[in-house]
C-alpha positions as CSV (number, residue, x, y, z in Angstrom):
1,X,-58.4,109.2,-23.0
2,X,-56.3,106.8,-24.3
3,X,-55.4,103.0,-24.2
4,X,-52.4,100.7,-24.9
5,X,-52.6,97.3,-25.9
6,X,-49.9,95.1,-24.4
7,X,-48.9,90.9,-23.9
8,X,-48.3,89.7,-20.3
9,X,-44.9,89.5,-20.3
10,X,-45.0,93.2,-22.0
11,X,-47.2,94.6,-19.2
12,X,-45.3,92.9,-16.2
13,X,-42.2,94.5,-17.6
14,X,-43.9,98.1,-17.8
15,X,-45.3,97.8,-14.1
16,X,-41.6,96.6,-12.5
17,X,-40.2,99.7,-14.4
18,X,-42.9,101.6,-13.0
19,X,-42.8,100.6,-9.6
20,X,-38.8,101.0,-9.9
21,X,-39.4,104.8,-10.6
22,X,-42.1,105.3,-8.1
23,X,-45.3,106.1,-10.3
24,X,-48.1,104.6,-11.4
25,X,-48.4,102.5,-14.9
26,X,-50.5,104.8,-16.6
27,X,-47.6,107.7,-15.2
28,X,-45.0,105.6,-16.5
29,X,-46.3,105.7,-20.0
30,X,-47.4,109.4,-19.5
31,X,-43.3,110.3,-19.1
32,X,-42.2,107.9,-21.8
33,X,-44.9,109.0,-24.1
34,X,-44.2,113.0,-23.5
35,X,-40.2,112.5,-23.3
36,X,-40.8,110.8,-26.9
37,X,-43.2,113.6,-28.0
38,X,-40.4,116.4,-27.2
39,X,-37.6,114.2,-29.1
40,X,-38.8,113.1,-32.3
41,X,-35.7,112.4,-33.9
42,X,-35.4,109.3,-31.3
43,X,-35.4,106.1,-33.8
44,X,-37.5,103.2,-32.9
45,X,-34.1,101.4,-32.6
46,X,-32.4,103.7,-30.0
47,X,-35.3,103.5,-28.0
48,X,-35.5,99.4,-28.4
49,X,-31.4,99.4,-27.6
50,X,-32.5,101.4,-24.4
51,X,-35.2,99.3,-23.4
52,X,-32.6,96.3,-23.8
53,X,-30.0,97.9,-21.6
54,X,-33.1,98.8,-19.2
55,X,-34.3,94.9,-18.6
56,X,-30.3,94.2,-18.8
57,X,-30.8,96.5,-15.4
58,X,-33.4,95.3,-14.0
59,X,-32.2,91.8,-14.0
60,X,-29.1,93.2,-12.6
61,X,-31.5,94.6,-9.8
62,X,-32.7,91.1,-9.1
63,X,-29.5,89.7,-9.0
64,X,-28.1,91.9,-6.3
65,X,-31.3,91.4,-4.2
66,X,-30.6,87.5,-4.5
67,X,-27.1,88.1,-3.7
68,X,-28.2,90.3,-0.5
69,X,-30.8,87.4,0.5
70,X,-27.1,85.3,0.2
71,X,-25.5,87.8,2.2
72,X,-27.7,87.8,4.8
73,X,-27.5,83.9,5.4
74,X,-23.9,84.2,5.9
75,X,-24.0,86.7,8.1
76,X,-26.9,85.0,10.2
77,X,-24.3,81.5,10.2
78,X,-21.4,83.3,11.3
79,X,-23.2,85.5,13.9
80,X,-24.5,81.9,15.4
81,X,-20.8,80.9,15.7
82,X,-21.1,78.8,12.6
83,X,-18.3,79.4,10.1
84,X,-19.1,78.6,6.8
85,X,-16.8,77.5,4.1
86,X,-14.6,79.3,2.3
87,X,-16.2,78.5,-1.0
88,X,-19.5,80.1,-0.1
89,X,-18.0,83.0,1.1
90,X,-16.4,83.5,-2.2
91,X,-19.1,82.7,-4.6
92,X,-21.0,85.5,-3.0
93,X,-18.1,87.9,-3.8
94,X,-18.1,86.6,-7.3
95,X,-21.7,87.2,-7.7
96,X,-21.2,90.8,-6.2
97,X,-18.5,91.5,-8.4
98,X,-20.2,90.4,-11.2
99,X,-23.7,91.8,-10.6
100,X,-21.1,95.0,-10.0
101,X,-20.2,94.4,-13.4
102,X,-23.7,93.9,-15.2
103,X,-24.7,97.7,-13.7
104,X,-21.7,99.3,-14.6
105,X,-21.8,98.1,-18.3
106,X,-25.9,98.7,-18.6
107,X,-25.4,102.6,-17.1
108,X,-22.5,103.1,-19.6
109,X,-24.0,102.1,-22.2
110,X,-26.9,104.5,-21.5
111,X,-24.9,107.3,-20.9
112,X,-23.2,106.6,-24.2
113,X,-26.8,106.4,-26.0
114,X,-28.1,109.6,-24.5
């Protein structure tokens, strides 16, 4: 038996990751905990550069779904007949292309830490 002390903010973080994997907290730490147990040459720094590039994800993650919830209002106006302005339309495509962006640069750069 074991037990991990965490901060709110620290724990919230922990859960989202879990949940984004599919497995329970007390799995999550489980993997991370054995995947650090069979690499011990992993240096408290590689392992706090990956954790940045994973929240740099996860917002990622949360911008797309914003972006969707976007997407979906515009495609609810102009189904109505509406036509909404050209600026809308583009800011959307901005935000795609940069949310695009933010997941592309996060996977590369844990590719190039792995």
């Amino acid at each position: 038996m074991c037990s991990v002390r965490m901060n709110d903010a620290e724990h919230a973080l922990v859960a989202t990751a879990a949940r984004a994997v599919g497995v329970t907290v007390a799995g999550f730490f489980a993997r991370a905990a054995l995947r650090a147990a069979h690499d011990p040459h992993t240096s408290a720094a590689a392992i706090a550069g990956r954790r940045e590039t994973v929240v740099e994800l996860f917002a990622a993650r949360r911008h797309l779904g914003q972006i969707g919830n976007n997407l979906n209002q515009l495609t609810r106006a102009i189904n109505s007949g509406a036509q909404p302005p050209d600026a809308e339309l583009d800011a959307v495509l901005v935000a795609v292309r940069r949310a695009s962006a933010r997941v592309r640069d996060a996977t590369d750069q844990l590719l190039e830490d792995s």
